[in-house]
C-alpha positions in Angstrom: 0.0 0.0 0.0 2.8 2.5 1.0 4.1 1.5 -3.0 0.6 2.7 -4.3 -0.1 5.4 -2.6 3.5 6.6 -3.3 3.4 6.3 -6.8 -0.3 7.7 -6.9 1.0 10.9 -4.8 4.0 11.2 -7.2 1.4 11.2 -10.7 -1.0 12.9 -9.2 1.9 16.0 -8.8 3.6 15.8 -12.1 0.3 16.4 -13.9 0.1 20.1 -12.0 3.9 20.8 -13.8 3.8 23.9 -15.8 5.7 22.1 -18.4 2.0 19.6 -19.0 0.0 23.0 -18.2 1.4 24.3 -21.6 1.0 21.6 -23.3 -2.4 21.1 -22.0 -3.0 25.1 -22.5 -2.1 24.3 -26.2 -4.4 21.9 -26.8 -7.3 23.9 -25.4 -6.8 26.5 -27.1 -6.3 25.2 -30.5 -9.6 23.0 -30.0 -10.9 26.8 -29.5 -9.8 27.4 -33.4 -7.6 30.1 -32.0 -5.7 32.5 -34.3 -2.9 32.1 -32.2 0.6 31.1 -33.9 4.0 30.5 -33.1 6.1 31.0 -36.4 7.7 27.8 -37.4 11.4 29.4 -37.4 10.8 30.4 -34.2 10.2 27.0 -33.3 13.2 25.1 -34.9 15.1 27.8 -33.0 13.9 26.7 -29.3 14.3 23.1 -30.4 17.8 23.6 -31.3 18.7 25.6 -27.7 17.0 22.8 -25.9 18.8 20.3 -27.7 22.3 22.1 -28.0 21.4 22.4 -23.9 20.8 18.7 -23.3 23.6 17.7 -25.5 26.1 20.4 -23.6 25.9 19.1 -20.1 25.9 15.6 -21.7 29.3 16.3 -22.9 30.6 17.7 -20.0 28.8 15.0 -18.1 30.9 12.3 -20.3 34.2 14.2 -20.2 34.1 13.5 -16.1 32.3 10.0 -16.3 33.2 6.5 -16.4 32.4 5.8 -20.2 32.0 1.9 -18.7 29.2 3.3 -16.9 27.2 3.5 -20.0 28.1 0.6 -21.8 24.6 -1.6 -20.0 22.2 1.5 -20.6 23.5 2.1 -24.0 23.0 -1.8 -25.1 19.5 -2.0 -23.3 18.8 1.7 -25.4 19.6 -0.2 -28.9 17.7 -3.1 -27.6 15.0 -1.4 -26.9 14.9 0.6 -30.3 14.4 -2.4 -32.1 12.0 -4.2 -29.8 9.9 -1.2 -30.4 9.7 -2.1 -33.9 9.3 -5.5 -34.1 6.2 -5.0 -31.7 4.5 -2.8 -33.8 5.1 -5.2 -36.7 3.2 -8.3 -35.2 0.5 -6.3 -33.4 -0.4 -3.4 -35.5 0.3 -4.9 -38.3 -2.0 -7.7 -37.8 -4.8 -5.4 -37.1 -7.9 -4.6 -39.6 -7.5 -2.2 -42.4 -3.7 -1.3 -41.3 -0.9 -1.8 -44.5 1.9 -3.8 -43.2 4.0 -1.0 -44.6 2.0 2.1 -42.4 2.2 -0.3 -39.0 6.1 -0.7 -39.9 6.9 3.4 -40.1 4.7 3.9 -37.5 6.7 1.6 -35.5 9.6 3.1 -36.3 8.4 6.6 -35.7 7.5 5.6 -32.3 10.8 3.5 -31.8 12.4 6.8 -32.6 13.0 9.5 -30.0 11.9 13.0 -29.4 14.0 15.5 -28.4 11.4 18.0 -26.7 9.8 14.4 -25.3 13.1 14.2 -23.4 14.0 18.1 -22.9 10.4 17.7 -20.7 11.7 14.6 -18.9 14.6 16.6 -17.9 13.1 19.6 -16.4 10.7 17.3 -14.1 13.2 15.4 -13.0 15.3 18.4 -11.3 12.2 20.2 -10.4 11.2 16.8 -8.4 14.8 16.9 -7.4 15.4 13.5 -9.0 19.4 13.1 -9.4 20.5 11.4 -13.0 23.2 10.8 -14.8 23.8 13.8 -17.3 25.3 11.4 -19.8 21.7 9.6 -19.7 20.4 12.0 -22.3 23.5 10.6 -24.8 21.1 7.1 -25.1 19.1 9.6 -27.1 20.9 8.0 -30.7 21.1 4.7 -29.2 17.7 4.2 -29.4 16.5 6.5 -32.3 19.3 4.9 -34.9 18.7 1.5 -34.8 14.8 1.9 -34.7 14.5 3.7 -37.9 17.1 1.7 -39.5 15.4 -1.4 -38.2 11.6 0.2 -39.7 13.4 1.0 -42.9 15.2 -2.4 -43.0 12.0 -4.6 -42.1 9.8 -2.4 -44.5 12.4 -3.5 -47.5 12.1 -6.9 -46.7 8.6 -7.4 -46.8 8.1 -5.2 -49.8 10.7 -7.2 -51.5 8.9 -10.5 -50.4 4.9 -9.0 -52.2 7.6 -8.1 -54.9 7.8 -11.6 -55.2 4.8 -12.5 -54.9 3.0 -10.6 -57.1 5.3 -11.4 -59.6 4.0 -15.1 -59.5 0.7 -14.2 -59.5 0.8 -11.3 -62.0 3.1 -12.9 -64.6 2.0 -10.5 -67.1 1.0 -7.1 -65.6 4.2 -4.7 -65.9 3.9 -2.7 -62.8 4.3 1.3 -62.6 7.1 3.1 -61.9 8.0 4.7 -58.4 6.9 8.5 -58.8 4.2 7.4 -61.4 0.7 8.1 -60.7 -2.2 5.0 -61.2 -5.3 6.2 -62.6 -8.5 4.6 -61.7 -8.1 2.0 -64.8 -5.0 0.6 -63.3 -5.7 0.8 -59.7 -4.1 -2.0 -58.2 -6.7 -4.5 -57.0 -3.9 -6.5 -54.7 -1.6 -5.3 -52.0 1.1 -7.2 -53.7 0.0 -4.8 -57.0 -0.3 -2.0 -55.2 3.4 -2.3 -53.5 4.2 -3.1 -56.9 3.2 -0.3 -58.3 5.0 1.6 -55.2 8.7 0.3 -55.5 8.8 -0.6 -58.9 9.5 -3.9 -60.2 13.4 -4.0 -59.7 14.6 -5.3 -56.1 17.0 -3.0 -54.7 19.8 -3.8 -52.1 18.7 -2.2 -48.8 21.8 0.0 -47.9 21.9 0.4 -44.0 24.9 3.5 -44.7 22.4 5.9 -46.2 20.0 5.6 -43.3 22.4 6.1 -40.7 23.6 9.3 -42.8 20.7 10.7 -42.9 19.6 10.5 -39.2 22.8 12.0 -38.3 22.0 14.5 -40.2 18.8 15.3 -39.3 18.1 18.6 -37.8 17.3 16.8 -34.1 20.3 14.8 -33.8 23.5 17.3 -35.3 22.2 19.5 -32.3 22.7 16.8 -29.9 25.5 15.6 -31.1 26.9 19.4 -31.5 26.7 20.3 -28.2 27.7 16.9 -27.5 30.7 17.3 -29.1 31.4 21.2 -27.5 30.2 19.9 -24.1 33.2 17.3 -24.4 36.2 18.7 -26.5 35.6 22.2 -25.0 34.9 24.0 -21.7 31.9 25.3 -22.0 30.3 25.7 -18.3 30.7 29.3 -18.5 28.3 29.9 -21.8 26.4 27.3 -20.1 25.4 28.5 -17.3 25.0 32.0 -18.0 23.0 31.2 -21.2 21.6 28.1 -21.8 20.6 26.8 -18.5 18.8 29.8 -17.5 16.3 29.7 -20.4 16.0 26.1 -20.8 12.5 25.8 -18.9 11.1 29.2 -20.5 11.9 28.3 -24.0 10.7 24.8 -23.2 7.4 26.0 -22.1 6.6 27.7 -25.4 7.7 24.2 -27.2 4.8 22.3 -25.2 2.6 25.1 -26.0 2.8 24.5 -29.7 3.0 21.0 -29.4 -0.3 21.3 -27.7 -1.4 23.0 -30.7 -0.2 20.7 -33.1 -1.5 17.6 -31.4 -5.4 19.4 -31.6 -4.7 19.9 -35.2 -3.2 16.9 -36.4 -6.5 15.3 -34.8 -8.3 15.3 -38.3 -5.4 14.3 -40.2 -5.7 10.8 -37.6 -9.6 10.8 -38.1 -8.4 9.7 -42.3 -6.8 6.4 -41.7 -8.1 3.3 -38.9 -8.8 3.7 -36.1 -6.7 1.4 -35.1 -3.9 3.9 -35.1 -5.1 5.7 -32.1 -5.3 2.2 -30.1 -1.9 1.9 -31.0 -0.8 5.5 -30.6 -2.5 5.4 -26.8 -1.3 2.1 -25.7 1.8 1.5 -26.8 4.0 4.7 -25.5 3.0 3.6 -22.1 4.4 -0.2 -23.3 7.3 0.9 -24.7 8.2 3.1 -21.7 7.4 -0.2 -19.1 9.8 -2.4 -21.3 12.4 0.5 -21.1 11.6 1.2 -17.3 12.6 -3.0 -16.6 15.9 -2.9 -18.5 16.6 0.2 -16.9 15.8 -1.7 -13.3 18.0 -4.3 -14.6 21.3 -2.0 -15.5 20.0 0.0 -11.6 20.7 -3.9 -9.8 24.1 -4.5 -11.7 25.3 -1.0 -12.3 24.3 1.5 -9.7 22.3 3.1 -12.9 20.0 5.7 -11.2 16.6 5.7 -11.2 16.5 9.2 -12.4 18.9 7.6 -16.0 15.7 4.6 -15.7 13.2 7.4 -15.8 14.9 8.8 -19.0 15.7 5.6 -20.7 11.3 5.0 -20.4 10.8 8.5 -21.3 12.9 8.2 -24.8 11.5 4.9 -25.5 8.2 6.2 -24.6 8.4 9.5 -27.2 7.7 9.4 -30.6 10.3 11.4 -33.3 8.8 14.6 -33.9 11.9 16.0 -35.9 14.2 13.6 -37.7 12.0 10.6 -37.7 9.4 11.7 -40.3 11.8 12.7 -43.2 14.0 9.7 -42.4 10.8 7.4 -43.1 9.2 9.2 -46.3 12.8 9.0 -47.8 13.2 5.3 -46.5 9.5 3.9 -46.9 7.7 6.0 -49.5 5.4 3.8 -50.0 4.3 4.4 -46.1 0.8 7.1 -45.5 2.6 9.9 -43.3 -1.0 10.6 -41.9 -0.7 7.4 -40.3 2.3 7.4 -39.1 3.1 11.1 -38.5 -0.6 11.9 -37.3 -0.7 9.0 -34.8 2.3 10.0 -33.0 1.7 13.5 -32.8 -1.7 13.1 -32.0 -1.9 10.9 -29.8 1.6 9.6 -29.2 3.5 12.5 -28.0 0.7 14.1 -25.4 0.4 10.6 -24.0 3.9 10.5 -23.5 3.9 13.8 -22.1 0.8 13.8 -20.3 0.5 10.5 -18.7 4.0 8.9 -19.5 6.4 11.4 -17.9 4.7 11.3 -14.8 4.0 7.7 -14.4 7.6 6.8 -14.5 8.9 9.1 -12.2 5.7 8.7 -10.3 7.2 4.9 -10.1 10.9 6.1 -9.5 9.5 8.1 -6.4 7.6 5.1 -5.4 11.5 2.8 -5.5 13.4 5.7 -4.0 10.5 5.5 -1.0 11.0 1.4 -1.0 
């Protein structure tokens, strides 16, 4: 009982954050159709101080740690990425009316990891006064490579497999080329047709390199990874904490404010595909985050691992990639509806990672710490 009521107490005080009172003000007031706008430069701007943040005291965090500390987190982080994955392809994909193709990016979309997901995480945990490692938010590309490799990977290989198949059973139909448009006479009658029609009838090589590349790239992760990079081949406290620190939780409040905006709207782009997606998008950041939260309690017996680094391990698994994931996917599986994928996570996905998912697991940390 002392457990429950713990953990309930906990919850219960994370929801009344101002970080989820954004979000949650966002929400309302875009369900109010509200002209209110946030320009989208000015957004990518606060999402690359909060990441360039998090990345900085990462990197200082790593130049003073024991890099041998991180080895069991950073294996269960890439183990967890691709669990993610495979879950979504033998559940959602099994479900009625969902394309083996949409289930697979939406997997890897929600396998992937948000950076504002985790710049949230962050500021509840030291205003609950929750100690973590500050090299925990480096598991960030641990988890968010392999799962959109992984997505892109699995997607290729089933694709390649209807290739196959349709092949045999369409002998002599000459499928369309990618890019090329299927008027109503040739509308494929067959999911083998139609992903036919998708890829094209030659089988390509799946190159893992290219996919790598390119979420390296992306705009989410070369902000980590710069201030990464500063916070570890430089000294930059001073810059750090006369700058960055000190508007981390302002500038983050504005990012859940549009994210509460965007979740409203991207409500009727959800409403196009099944409804299935919104099952999904409900249950499974709260699954993911539970399988993350056990290998984190696993690296806590054997490693010392805080529970503050278990809370953030479930928080990343738990996020969806608002940032680099989408373009990764659409370049990776085009044959893949982004209103699936893209309006189930930030529809549903993120604000139930935000909402619910943030406070449940250091609602449960609490709960340990009071064990």
């Amino acid at each position: 009982m002392d457990f429950l009521s713990g953990f309930f107490t906990g919850f219960l005080g994370q929801l009344q954050s101002p970080t989820l009172g954004f979000l949650i003000g966002g929400m309302i007031v875009a369900a109010c159709n509200s002209q209110l706008q946030i320009p989208d430069a000015v957004y990518k701007f606060i999402v690359f101080m909060l990441l360039i943040k998090v990345g900085l005291s990462g990197g200082i965090a790593i130049r003073n740690a024991n890099l041998a500390e991180m080895l069991l987190p950073a294996a269960f982080a890439v183990a967890v990425g691709l669990i993610i994955v495979f879950i979504g392809r033998y559940t959602l994909a099994k479900l009625p009316n969902v394309k083996v193709v949409d289930a697979i990016a939406t997997a890897g979309l929600f396998g992937a990891v948000s950076g504002s997901t985790l710049a949230a995480a962050l500021t509840l945990l030291e205003e609950q006064g929750i100690e973590y490692e500050a090299w925990a938010a480096a598991l960030y590309p641990f988890m968010d490579i392999p799962a959109l490799v992984g997505a892109i990977v699995l997607a290729s290989i089933y694709t390649r497999k209807q290739r196959e198949s349709f092949k045999e059973e369409f002998p002599s139909k000459q499928p369309v080329a990618a890019g090329d448009y299927a008027g109503e006479d040739n509308y494929p009658t067959t999911r083998q047709e139609y992903l036919n029609m998708q890829h094209g009838g030659a089988s390509k090589k799946v190159e893992i390199w290219p996919i790598v590349k390119e979420s390296l790239q992306g705009s989410a992760l070369s902000a980590l990874l710069l201030g990464l990079a500063l916070g570890l081949l430089t000294r930059p406290e001073s810059v750090y904490e006369s700058f960055f620190n000190p508007l981390f939780r302002g500038l983050l409040s504005i990012l859940m404010l549009v994210m509460g905006m965007e979740a409203t709207a991207r409500l009727g782009e959800l409403r196009k595909v099944a409804q299935w997606y919104a099952v999904y998008a409900f249950i499974a950041p709260l699954l993911h985050g539970f399988i993350a939260f056990g290998f984190g309690m696993i690296a806590h017996a054997l490693t010392g691992f805080s529970l503050g680094g278990v809370v953030i391990l479930s928080v990343i698994a738990a996020s969806s990639s608002d940032i680099s994931g989408p373009p990764t996917l659409r370049a990776g599986i085009p044959s893949a509806n982004p209103s699936a994928y893209i309006g189930a996570s930030t529809a549903v996905g993120t604000p139930v990672a935000i909402a619910i998912g943030i406070p449940l697991y250091i609602g449960l940390a609490q709960a340990f710490m009071g064990g």
